[in-house]
C-alpha positions in Angstrom: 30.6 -66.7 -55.6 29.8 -65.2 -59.3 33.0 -64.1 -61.5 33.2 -60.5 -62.4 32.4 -61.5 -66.1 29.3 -63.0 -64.5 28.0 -60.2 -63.0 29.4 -57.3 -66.0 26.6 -59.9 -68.2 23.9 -59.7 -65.7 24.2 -55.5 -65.5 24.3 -56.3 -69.4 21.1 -57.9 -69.2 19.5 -55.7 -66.5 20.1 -52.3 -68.5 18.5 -53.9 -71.9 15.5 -55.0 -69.7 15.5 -51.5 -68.1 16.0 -49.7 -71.4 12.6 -52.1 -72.6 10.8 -50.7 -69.9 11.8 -47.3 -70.4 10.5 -47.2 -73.8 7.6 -48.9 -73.2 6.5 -46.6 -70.3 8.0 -43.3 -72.5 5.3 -44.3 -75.2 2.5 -44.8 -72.9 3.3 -41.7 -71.5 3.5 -39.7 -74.1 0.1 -41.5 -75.3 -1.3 -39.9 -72.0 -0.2 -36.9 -72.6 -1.2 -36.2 -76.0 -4.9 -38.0 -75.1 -5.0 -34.8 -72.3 -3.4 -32.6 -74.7 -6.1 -33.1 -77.0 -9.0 -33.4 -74.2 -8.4 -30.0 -73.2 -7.4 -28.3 -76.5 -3.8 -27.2 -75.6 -1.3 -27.6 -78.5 2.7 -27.2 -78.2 2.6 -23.9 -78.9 0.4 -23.4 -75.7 2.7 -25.0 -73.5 5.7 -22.9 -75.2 3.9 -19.8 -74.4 3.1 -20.9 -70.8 7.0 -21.2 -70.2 7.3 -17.7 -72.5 9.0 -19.5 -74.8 7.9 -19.8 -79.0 9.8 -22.3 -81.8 11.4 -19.1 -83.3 13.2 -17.6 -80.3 11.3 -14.3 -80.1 9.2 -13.1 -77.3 5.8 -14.2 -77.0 3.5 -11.4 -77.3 -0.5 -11.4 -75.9 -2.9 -13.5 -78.1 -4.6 -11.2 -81.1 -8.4 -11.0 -81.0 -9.9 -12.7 -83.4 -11.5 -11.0 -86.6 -13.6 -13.9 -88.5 -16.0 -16.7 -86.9 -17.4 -19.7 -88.7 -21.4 -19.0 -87.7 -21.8 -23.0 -88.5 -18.9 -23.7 -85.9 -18.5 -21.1 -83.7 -14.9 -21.6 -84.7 -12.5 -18.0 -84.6 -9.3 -16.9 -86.9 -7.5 -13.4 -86.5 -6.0 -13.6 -89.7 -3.1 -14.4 -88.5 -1.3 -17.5 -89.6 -2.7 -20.2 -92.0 -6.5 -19.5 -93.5 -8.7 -22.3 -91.5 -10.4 -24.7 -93.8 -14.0 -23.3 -93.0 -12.7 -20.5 -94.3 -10.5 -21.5 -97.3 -12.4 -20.2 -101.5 -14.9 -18.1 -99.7 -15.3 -13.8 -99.1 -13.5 -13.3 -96.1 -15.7 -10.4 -95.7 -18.6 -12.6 -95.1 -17.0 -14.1 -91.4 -16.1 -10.5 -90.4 -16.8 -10.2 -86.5 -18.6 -7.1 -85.8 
């Protein structure tokens, strides 16, 4: 029969080895999601406005249409938020979307 100091060392032992395996599996997951995250092009902010939810607190309103595209890219801004690099030391006017 194992002593009660025996057995508080062996849950000792089992919740480190748990506590291993929980990080271990937390990284890879994470790793999985962020490989699908980046697969299908959904960022945090995506997932934030799918539970109507943004960082700030205020209500998430619909997406804005976007007013520029990068001809070479096919890539879209609004002009709202940060200038995109295609974008960045040349005429705005140039990328206008008619």
């Amino acid at each position: 029969m194992e002593s009660y100091k025996q057995l508080q060392e062996q849950i000792k032992s089992l919740q480190s080895k748990a506590e291993e395996v929980r990080r271990s599996e937390l990284s890879r997951t994470i790793s999985d999601i962020r490989a699908k995250m980046e697969e299908l092009g959904i960022s945090v902010d995506d997932l934030q406005r799918a539970q109507g939810k943004q960082k700030s607190g205020r209500k998430v309103s619909a997406p804005v249409a976007p007013k520029y595209q990068d001809p070479a890219s096919g890539k879209t801004w609004s002009g709202r938020g940060k200038e995109p690099k295609w974008l960045a030391g040349r005429s705005k006017g140039d990328f206008l979307i008619r």
